[in-house]
C-alpha positions in Angstrom: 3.6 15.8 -32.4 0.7 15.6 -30.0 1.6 14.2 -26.9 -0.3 11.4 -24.8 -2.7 11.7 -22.1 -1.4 10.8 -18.7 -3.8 7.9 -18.8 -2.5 6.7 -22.5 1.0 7.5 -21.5 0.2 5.3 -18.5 -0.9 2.4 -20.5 2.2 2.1 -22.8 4.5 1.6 -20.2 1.8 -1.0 -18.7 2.1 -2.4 -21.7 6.0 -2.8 -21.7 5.6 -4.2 -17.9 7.0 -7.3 -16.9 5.8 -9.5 -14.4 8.4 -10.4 -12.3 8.9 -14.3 -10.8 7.3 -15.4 -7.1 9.6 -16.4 -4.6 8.8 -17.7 -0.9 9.5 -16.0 2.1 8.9 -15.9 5.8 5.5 -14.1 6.9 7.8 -11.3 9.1 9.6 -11.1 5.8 6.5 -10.6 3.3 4.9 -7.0 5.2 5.1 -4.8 2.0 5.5 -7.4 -0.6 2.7 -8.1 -3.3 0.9 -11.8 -3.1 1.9 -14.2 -5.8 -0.7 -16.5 -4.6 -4.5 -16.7 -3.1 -4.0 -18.0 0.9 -6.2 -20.1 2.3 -6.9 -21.3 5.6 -5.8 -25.0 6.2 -8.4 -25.4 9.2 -11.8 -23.8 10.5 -11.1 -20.8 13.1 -11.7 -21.3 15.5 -11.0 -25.0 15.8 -13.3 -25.2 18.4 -16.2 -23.2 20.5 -14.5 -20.8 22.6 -15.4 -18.7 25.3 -15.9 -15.3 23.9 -15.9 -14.1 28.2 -14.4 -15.3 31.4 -17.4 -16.9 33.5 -19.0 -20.2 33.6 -19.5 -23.0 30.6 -22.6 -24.6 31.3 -26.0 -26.4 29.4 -28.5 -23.3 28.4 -30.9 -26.2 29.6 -29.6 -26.3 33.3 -30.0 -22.2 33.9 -31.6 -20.9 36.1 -30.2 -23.2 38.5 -27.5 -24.4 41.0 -24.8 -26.7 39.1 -21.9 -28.2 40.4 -17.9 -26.7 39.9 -16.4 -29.7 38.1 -13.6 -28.2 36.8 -11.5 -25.5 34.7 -11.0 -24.7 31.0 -8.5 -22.3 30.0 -6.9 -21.4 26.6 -4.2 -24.2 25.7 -5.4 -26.0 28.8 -9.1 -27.4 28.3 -11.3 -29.6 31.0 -11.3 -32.4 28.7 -14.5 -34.7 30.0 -18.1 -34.3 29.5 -20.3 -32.4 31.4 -23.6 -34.0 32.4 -26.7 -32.2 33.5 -26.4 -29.8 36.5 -22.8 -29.4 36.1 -20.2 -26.2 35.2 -16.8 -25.2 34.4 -14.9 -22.2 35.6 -13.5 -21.0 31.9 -12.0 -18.3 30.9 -11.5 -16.0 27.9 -10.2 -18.3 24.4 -10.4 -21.5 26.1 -12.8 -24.3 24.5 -15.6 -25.3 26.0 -16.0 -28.7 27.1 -18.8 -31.7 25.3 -22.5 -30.6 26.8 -21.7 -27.4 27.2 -23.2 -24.7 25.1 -23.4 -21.4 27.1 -21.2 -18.9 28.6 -22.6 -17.1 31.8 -20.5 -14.3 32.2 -18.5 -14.2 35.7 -20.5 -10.6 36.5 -24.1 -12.7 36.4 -23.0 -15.9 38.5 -22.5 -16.6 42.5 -19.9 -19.2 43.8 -20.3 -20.7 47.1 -17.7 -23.1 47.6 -18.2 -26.1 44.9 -21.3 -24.7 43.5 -22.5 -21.5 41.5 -25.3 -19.9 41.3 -26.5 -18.9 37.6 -29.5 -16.9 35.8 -31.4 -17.8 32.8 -29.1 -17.2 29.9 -29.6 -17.5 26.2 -28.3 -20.8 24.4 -25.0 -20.0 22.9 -24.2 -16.8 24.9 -20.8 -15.6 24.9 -20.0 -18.4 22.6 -18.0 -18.1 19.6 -18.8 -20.7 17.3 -16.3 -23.3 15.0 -15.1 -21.3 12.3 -17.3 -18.1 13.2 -14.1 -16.3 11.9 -13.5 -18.6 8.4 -13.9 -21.8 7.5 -10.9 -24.7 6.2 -10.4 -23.9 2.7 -11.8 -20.3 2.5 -9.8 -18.1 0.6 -8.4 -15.6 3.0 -6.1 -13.1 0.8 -6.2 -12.7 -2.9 -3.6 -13.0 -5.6 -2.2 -9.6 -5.9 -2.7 -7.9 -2.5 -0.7 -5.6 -0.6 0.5 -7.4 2.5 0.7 -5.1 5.3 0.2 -6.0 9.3 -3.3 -6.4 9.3 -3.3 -9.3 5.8 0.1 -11.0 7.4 -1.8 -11.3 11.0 -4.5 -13.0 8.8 -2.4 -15.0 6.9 -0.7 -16.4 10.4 -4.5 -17.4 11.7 -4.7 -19.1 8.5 -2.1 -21.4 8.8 0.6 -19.8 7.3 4.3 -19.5 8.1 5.5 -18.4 4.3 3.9 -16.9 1.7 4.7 -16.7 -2.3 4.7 -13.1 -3.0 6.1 -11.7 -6.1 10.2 -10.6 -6.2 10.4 -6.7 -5.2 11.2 -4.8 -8.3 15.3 -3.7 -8.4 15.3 0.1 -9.4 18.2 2.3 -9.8 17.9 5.8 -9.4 20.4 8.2 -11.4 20.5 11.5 -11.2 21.6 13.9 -13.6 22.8 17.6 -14.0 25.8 19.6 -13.3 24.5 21.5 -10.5 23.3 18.6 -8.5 25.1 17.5 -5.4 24.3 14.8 -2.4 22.4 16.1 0.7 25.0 17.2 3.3 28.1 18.0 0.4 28.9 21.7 1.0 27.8 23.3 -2.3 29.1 25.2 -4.8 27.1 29.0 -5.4 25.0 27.8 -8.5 24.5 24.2 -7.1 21.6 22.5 -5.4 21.1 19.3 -3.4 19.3 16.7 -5.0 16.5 16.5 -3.3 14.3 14.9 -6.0 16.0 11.2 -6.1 16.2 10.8 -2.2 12.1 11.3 -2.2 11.8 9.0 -4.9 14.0 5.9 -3.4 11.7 6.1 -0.5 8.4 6.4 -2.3 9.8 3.4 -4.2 10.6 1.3 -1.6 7.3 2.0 -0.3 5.6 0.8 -3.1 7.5 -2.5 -2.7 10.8 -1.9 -4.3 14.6 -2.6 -3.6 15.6 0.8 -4.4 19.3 1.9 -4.6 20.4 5.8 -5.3 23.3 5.6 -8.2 25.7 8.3 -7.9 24.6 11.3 -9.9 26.6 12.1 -12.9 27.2 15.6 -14.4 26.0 16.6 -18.1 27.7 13.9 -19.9 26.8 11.4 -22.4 29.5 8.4 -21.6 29.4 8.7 -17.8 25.5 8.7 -18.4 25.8 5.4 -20.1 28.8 3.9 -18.3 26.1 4.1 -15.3 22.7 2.9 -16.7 25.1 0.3 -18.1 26.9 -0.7 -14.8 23.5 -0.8 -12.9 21.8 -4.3 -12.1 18.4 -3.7 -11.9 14.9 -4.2 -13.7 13.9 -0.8 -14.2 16.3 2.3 -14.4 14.8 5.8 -12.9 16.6 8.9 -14.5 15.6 12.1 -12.5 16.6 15.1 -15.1 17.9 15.8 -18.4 14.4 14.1 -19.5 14.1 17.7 -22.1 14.8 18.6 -25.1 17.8 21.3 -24.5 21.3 21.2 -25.1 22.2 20.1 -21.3 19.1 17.4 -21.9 21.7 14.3 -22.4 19.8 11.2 -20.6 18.1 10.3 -23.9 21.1 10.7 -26.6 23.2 9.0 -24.3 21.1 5.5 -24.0 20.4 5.5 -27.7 24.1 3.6 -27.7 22.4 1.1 -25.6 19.9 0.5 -27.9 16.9 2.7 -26.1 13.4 1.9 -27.9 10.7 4.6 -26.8 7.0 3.8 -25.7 6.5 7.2 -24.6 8.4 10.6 -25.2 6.8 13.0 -23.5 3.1 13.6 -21.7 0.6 16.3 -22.2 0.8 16.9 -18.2 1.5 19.4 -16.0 3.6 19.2 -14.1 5.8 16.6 -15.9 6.0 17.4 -19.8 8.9 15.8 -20.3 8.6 12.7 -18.5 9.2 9.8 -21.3 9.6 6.1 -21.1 11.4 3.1 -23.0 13.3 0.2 -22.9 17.2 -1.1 -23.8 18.4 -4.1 -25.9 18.9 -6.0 -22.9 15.5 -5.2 -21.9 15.9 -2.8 -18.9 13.3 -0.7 -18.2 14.0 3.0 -18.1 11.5 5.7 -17.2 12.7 9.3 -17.5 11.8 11.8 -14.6 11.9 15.8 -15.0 14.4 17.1 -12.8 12.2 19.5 -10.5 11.3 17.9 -7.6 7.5 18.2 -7.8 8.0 17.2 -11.3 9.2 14.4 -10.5 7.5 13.2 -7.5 4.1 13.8 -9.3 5.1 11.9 -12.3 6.2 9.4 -10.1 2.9 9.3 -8.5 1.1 8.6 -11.8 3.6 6.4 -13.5 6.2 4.7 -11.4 3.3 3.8 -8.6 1.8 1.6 -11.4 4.6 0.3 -13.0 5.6 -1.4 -9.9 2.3 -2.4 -8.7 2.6 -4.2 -12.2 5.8 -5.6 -11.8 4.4 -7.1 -8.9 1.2 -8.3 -10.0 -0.8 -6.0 -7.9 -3.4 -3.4 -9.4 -1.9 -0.8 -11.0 -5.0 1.8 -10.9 -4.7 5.0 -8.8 -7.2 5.2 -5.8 -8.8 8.5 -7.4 -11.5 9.8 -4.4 -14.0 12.4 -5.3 -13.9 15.8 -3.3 -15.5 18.8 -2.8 -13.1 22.1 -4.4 -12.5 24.1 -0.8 -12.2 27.1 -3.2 -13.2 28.0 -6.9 -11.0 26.6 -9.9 -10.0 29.1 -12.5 -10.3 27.4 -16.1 -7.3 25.0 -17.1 -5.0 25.1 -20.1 -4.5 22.4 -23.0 -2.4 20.2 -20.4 -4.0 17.8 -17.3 -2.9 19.5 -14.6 -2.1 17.9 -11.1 -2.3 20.8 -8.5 -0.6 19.6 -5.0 -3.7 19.7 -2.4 -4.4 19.4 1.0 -7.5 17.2 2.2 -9.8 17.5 5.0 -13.0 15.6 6.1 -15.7 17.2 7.5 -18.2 16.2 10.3 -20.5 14.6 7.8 -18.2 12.4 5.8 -17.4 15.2 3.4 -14.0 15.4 1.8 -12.7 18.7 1.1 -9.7 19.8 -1.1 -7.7 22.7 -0.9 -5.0 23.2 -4.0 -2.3 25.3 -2.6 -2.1 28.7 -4.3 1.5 28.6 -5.9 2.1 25.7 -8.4 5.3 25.8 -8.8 6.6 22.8 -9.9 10.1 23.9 -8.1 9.1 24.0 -4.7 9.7 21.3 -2.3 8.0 23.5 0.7 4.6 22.8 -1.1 5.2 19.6 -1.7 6.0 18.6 1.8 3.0 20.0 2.9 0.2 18.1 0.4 -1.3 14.8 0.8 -3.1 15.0 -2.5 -2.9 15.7 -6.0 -6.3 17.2 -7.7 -6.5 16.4 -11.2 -8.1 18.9 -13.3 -8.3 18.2 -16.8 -7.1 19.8 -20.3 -9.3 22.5 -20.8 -11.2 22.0 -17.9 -13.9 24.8 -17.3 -13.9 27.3 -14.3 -15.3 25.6 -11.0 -17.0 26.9 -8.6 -16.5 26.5 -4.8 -17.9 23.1 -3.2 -17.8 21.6 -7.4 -16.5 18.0 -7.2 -12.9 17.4 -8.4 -11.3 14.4 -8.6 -8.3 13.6 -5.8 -5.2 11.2 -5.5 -4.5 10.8 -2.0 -0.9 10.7 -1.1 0.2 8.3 1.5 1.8 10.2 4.5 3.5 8.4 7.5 
């Protein structure tokens, strides 16, 4: 049977996502969270001119001149009368400027001498920041669907807002499989490894805007397997190996008791073959990691980033960049191949991709030291040095 392409693999299980329900929540709650609704700002900002200097609020029309010190306007604390001709406020940085003003002379270009200052010719409107100069009332501000980090929430705030409706983080449950895996820190056994696989993967999830729990990992066994997909409340189960076809490969025979329908059952990908996808009776969603690590956290890459961007009704497309290949590319084989890569940017701009030299999809060293994956394609031809490839960045902290 021919397998599906990572992007047709990718679009079944869009296919089988479900959107999950909004919910409000406090701004310092929502950093991470997908928007479940567009924001808009409930008033212009800002409200009023302000003073984009400290100096001296004034009439354009009155400079160059003497004008009399009538008062003060600071932020929160404005000089609330009118100022006729010939006449000037102290005022400092954010503060409004009073009726008849409409120029800021910066406190660098002024004189004082008691009550009075001396000013320069300045431009009408210097230093001024216009009503609403940074959005209007009404204007949408964020969209349906974006990613709220510091940066969007800080927006949000200037909007108006003190909650937001954002979309209810995705519950996964991770379960790892195998006899020879055992917890991080266990002492281990001569022909056992620690699972280094599902600890990575918990925190990419949660990145990506999850409530991600780690289940305890089960041995090769077909009732405990299903006595813990079954146990687990969550949306979507995450099985990290036994996702083959051999006779220690369980995951799969042991959740066709709970009714396991398949959208995908392997992928013409390397690394990642057997990665698969489906759903239960009770309509669970389970996707089926390899067991190596790289395996795994590739696959997860290219199909659990997008589930859960769907889940939460963000975009589920990969932000693919073009780069320039630091070195040349041998010729691929039948199967899309994503070869862990290091980027760099030149003087000019220019991004540059190195693939590391050793593939192996068991080795955790490599891994650690990527922030890319370069897709090469089945059958791809040779490259040669400086050919553009196409790159997935990999989010580093």
């Amino acid at each position: 049977m021919a397998l599906p392409s990572v992007e047709a693999a990718r679009a079944r299980m869009l296919a089988w996502a479900v959107a999950l329900p909004a919910e409000t929540v406090a701004l310092a709650d929502a950093v991470g969270r997908a928007l479940a609704e567009d924001v808009h700002a409930i008033r212009d900002q800002p409200p009023y001119p302000a003073s984009a200097m400290d100096g001296w609020a004034l009439a354009a029309a009155d400079a160059p001149g003497r004008l009399r010190i009538v008062g003060e306007s600071a932020a929160g604390h404005p000089f609330e009368a009118a100022l006729a001709r010939g006449e000037a406020v102290r005022i400092f940085t954010g503060a409004a400027l009073p009726s008849g003003a409409d120029t800021v002379v910066i406190q660098e270009m002024a004189r004082r001498e008691g009550d009075v200052v001396e000013v320069p010719a300045t431009p009408r409107g210097a230093y001024v920041r216009p009503v609403g100069c940074d959005f209007r009332a009404a204007e949408r501000l964020l969209a349906k669907g974006e990613r709220l980090d510091a940066w969007r929430l800080s927006l949000a705030a200037a909007g108006g807002r003190g909650d937001l409706a954002v979309a209810r983080r995705p519950r996964v449950s991770f379960l790892s499989t195998g006899e020879e895996i055992i917890n991080p820190g266990a002492a281990p056994g001569p022909y056992q490894i620690f699972d280094a696989a599902t600890v990575a993967l918990v925190a990419l999830a949660r990145q990506w805007g999850a409530a991600a729990t780690r289940l305890r990992p089960v041995g090769d066994d077909l009732a405990a397997t299903a006595q813990a997909v079954r146990a687990a409340d969550c949306d979507l189960i995450v099985t990290v190996g036994g996702a083959s076809v051999g006779d220690h490969d369980l995951v799969k025979p042991a959740l066709a008791g709970l009714g396991l329908e398949l959208a995908v059952e392997g992928v013409n990908v390397r690394p990642g073959k057997p990665t698969w996808f489906g759903r239960l009776a009770d309509g669970r969603r389970v996707l089926g990691l390899p067991g190596n690590p790289a395996s795994a956290l590739v696959c997860a890459e290219l199909f659990l980033r997008p589930l859960l961007a769907a889940m939460q009704g963000a975009d589920p497309a990969l932000p693919m960049i073009q780069a320039r290949a630091a070195a040349a590319f041998p010729a691929n084989g039948p199967r899309e191949h994503w070869m862990r890569a290091r980027l760099t940017s030149g003087a000019d701009g220019t991004v540059t991709a190195e693939a590391f030299a050793d593939q192996d999809s068991s080795l955790v060293s490599v891994f650690a030291g990527a922030d890319a994956l370069v897709r090469r394609a089945p059958d791809a031809p040779a490259l040669e040095a400086r050919s553009l490839v196409e790159a997935l960045p990999l989010a580093r902290a």
